[in-house]
C-alpha positions in Angstrom: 0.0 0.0 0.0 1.3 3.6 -0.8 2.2 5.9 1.8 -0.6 9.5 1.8 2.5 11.4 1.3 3.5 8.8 -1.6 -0.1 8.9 -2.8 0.1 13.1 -2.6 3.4 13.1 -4.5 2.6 10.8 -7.1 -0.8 12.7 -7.6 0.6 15.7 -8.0 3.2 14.7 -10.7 0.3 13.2 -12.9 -1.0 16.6 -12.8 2.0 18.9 -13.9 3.2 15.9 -16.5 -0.7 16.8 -17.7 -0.6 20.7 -17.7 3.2 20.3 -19.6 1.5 18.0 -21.9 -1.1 20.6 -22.6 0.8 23.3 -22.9 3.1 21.7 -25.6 0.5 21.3 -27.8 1.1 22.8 -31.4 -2.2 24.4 -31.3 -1.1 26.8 -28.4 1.7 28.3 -30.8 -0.1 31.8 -32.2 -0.7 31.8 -35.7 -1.4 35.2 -37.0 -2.7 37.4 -39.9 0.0 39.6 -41.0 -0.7 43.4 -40.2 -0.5 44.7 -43.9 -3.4 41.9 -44.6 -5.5 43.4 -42.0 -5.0 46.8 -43.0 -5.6 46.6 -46.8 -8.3 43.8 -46.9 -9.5 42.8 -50.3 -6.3 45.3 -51.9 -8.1 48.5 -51.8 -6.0 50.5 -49.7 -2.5 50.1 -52.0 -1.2 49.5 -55.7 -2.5 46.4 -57.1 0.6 44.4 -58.4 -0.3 43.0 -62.4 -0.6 39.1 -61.6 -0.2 35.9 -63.6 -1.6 32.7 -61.9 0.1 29.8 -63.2 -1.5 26.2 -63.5 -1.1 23.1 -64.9 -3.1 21.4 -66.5 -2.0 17.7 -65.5 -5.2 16.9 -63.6 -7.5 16.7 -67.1 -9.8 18.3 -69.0 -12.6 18.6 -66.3 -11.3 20.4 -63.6 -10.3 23.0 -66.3 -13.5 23.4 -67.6 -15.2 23.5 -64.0 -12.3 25.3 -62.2 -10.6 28.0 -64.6 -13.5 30.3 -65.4 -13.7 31.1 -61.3 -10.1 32.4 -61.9 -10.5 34.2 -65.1 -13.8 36.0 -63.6 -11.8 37.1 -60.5 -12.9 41.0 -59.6 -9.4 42.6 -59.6 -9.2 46.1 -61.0 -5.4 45.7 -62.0 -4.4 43.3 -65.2 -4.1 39.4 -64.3 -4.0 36.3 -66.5 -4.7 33.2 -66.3 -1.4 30.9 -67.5 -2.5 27.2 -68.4 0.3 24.4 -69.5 -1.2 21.9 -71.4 0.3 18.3 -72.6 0.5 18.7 -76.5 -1.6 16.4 -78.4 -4.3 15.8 -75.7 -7.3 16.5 -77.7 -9.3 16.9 -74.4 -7.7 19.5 -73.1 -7.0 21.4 -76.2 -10.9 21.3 -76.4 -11.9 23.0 -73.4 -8.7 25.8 -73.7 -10.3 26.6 -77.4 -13.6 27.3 -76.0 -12.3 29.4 -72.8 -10.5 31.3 -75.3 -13.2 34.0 -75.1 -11.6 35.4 -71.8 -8.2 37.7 -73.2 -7.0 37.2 -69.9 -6.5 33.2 -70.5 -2.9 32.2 -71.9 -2.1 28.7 -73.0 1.2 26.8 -73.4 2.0 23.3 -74.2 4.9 20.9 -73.2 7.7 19.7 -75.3 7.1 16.0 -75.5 10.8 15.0 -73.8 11.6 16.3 -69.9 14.5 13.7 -69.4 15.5 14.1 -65.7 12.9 16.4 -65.3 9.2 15.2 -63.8 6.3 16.7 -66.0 4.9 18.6 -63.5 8.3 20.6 -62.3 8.8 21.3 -66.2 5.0 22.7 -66.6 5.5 24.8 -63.9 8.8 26.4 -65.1 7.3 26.6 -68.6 4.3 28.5 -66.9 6.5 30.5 -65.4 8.3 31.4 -67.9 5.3 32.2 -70.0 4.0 34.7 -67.6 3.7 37.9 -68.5 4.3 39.9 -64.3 6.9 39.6 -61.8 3.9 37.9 -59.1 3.0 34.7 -60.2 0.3 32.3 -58.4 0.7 28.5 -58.7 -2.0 26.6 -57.8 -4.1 23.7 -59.6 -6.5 22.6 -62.6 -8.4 21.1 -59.1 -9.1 24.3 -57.0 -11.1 27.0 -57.2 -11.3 30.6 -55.3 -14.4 30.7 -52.5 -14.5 34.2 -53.4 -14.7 36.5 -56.4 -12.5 38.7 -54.8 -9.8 35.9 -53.7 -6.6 37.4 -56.1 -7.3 40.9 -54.7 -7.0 39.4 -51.2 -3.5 37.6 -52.0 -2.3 40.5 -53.4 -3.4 42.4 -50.8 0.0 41.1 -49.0 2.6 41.3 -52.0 4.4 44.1 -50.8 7.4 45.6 -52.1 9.6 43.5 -49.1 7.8 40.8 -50.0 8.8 37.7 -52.6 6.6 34.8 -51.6 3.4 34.2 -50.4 1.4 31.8 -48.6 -2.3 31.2 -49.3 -5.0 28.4 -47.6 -6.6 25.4 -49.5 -9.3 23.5 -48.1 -11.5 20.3 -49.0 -15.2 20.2 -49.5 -16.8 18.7 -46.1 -18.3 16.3 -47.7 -15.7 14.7 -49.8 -12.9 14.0 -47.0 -13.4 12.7 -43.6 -13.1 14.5 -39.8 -9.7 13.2 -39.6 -8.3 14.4 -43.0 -9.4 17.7 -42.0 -7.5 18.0 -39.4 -4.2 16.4 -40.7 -4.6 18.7 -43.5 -5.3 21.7 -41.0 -2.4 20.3 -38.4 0.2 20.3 -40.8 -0.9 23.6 -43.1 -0.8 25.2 -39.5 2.6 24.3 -38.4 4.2 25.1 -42.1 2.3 29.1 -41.1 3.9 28.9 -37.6 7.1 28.2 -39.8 6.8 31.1 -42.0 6.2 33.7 -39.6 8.7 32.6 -37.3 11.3 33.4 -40.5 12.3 29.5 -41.4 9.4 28.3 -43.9 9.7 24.9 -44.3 7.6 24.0 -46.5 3.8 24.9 -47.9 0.9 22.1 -47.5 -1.5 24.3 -49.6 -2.1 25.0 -53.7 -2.0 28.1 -53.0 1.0 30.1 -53.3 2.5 33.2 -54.4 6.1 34.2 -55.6 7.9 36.3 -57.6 9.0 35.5 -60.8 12.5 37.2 -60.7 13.4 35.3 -57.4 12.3 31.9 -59.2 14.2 32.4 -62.2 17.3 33.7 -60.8 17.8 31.1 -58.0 17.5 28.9 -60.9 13.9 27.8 -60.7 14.2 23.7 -59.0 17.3 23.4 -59.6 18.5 21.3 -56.1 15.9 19.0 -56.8 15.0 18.1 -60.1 15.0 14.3 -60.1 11.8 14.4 -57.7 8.5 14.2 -59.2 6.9 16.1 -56.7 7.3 18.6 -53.6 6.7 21.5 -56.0 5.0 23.9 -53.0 7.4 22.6 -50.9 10.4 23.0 -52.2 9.9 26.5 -53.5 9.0 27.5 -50.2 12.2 26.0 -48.8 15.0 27.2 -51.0 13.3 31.2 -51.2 11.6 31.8 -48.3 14.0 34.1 -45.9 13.2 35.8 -43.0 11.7 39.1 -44.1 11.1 38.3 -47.7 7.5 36.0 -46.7 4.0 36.7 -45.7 0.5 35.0 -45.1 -2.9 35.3 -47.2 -4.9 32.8 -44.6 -8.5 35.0 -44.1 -11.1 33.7 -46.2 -11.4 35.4 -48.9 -7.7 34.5 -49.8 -8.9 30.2 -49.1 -9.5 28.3 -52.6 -11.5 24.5 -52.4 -9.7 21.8 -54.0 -12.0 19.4 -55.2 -9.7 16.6 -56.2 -9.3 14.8 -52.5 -9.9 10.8 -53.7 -7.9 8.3 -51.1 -5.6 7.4 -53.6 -4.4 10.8 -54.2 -4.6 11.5 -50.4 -2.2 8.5 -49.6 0.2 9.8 -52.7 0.5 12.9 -51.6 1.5 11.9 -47.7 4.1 9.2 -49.4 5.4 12.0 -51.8 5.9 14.2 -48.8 8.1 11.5 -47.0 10.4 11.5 -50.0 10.4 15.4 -50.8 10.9 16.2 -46.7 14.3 14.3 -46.7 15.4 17.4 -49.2 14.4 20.3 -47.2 16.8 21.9 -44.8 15.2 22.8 -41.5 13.7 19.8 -41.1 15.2 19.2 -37.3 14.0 22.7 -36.4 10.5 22.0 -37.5 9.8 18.5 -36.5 11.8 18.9 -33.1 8.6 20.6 -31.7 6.4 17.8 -32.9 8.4 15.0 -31.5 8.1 16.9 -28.3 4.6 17.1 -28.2 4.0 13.7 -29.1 6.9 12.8 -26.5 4.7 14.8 -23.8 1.2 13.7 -24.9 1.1 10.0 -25.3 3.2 9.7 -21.8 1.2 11.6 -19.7 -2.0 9.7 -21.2 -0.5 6.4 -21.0 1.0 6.9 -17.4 -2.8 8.3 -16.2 -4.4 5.3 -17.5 -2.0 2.5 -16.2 -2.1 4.6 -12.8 -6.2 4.7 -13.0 -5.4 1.1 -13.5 -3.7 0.7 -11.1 -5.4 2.7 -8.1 -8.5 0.5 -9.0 -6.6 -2.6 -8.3 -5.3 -1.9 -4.8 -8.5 0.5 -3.5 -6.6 4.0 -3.4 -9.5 6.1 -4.2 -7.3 9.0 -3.4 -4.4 8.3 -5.9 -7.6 7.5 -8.4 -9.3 10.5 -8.3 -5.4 12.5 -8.4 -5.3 10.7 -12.2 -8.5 10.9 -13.7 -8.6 14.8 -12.9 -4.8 14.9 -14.8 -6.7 13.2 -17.6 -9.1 15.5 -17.6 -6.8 18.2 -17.5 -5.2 17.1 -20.7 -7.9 16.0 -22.9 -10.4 19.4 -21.9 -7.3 21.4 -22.8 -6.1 19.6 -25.5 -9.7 19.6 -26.8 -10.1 22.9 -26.3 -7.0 25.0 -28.0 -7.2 22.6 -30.8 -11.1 23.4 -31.0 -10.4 27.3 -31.2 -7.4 27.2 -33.4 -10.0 25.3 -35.8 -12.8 27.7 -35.7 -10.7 30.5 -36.9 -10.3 28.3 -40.2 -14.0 27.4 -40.3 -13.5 23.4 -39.5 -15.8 22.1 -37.4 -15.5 18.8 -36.0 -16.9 17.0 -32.9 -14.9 18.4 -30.0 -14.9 14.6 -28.4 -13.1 13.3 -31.6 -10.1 16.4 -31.1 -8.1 14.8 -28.8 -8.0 11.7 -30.0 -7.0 12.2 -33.3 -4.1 14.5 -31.8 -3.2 10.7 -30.3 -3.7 9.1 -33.4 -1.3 11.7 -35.4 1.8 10.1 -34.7 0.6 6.9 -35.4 -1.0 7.4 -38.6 2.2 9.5 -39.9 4.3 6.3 -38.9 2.0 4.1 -41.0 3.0 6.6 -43.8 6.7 6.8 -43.3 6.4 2.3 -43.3 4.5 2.5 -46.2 7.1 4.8 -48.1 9.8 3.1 -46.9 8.7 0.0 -48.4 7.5 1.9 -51.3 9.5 1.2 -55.1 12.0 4.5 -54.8 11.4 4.9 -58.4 8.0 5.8 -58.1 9.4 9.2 -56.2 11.8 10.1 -58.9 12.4 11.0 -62.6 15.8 9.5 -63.0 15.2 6.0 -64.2 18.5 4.3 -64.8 
């Protein structure tokens, strides 16, 4: 039998391992609009910047014809166009770009039909790039869509003259993805924010991104990692973003929907993410954080329930009541930061499920990592020998 002093210290550790734990949590660390977004909402209070929003058009025919005419009818008093990079010869396509054509503001290029040691999609990007006709250029997809008509006066409500990259929001439809992609896709958007407006981006989780052309083109577009057939967001947020040269669009009216969210292209995108991440420098300074949290969270959980466990067993009502308030400590809290740093972004799922899936993160991330590790490396790559 323990001691009532044992039983006192013992209690009170399960309850400062809990508040630590809660206090580690990811969703604690302030992510905020940047002041110049707040002060010239919707880009009426400063010099539009002339835009070209590049995208490609490797997703097929019908997300360009469903998709592209909410970009080409954006309301943005200053000149834009719409840049799309077709494959040649697919008839499809070339269809639905002839009869858009009626907008002056839509531009379309085609592919050479050889990109050795070059994936298709880095080369229709830099092609698009190239094309373009301003120094900002947008890259997103052929599978989003703005929510808002003025969505490319928001962005550029943030490309200031200091300013070479931006990074906008992309969410899923509600009904197309479940509660738990949502918040992977919001828990790993959020930290890559945190990441940005702590000076270090790491990478960007969202379609929705800004740059300058110059910057691109003189740091040599991808060159550092050509051979990968993905990472695109990523890696251009990587190599350019510095510590004063990046900024946020995240309010609404900057968010665009990607519709394109089947379970196989979820599961690709997580495995192509475990390739491109082993190319991004920072990495240690941005998963460090993460591996603490986890670290924090699944011990003091696991530790209250063996000890609820185990003051059952031997009838120390005392030492049980100590544990299940820690546990309610840490799962009310948990629940409860998580639940308000999700309302600002307009998800809404079941508080009761929040804290769980914050304990199922690290497991479902490892199922990823096994899965690309066992993975044919080839698939990642465009250099075939």
């Amino acid at each position: 039998m323990l001691t009532l002093l044992t039983t006192i210290y013992i209690g009170g550790i399960l309850i400062l391992l809990a508040v630590i734990a809660s206090l580690t949590s990811p969703f604690l660390r302030k992510v905020s609009l940047n002041a110049e977004e707040d002060e010239s909402s919707n880009g009426q209070n400063q010099t539009l910047p002339r835009i070209s929003i590049i995208i490609p058009a490797h997703k097929g025919a019908t997300f360009l014809e469903d998709n592209i005419p909410y970009f080409l009818q954006q309301q943005y008093p200053a000149p834009f166009q719409v840049v799309v990079v077709a494959e040649k010869g697919d008839t499809e396509t070339e269809d639905v770009l002839k009869r858009l054509s009626i907008h002056d503001n839509l531009y379309t290029t085609f592919l050479p039909m050889s990109s050795r040691y070059m994936s298709r999609r880095k080369l229709a990007i830099t092609v698009g790039i190239k094309a373009a006709k301003y120094e900002w250029c947008i890259l997103t997809e052929a599978s989003c869509r703005p929510d808002s008509d003025f969505w490319l006066a928001s962005m550029a409500a943030t490309m200031h003259e200091t300013k070479d990259i931006v990074m906008g929001y992309t969410h899923f439809p509600d009904e197309d993805v479940t509660d738990y992609q949502h918040f992977q896709h919001f828990s790993k958007a959020r930290l890559m924010f945190r990441s940005m407006q702590k000076g270090h981006g790491y990478g960007c989780h969202c379609t929705n991104l800004a740059f300058r052309k110059s910057v691109f083109m003189e740091g040599n577009g991808f060159l550092g990692n050509l051979q990968l057939i993905r990472g695109e967001y990523d890696f251009i947020v990587n190599k350019y973003s510095t510590e004063d040269n990046s900024a946020l669009a995240i309010t609404p009216p900057c968010w665009l929907t990607d519709i394109d969210i089947s379970q196989k292209t979820w599961l690709n995108n997580q495995l192509f993410y475990q390739e491109s991440r082993k190319y991004l420098r920072g990495s240690l300074r941005y998963r460090f954080p993460l591996l603490t949290d986890n670290l924090f969270l699944h011990t003091s959980f696991l530790v209250n329930i063996a000890t609820i466990t185990y003051a059952a067993i031997i009838h120390n009502w005392m030492l049980l009541g100590a544990a299940i308030a820690a546990i309610l400590i840490l799962m009310s809290w948990r629940t409860l930061s998580c639940s308000r740093a999700l309302t600002k972004f307009e998800t809404h799922i079941a508080p009761f499920k929040l804290f769980f899936f914050q304990l199922r993160s690290v497991w479902t991330n490892s199922r990823y990592a096994i899965k690309h590790h066992f993975a044919d490396k080839y698939e990642f790559t465009s250099h075939k020998l």
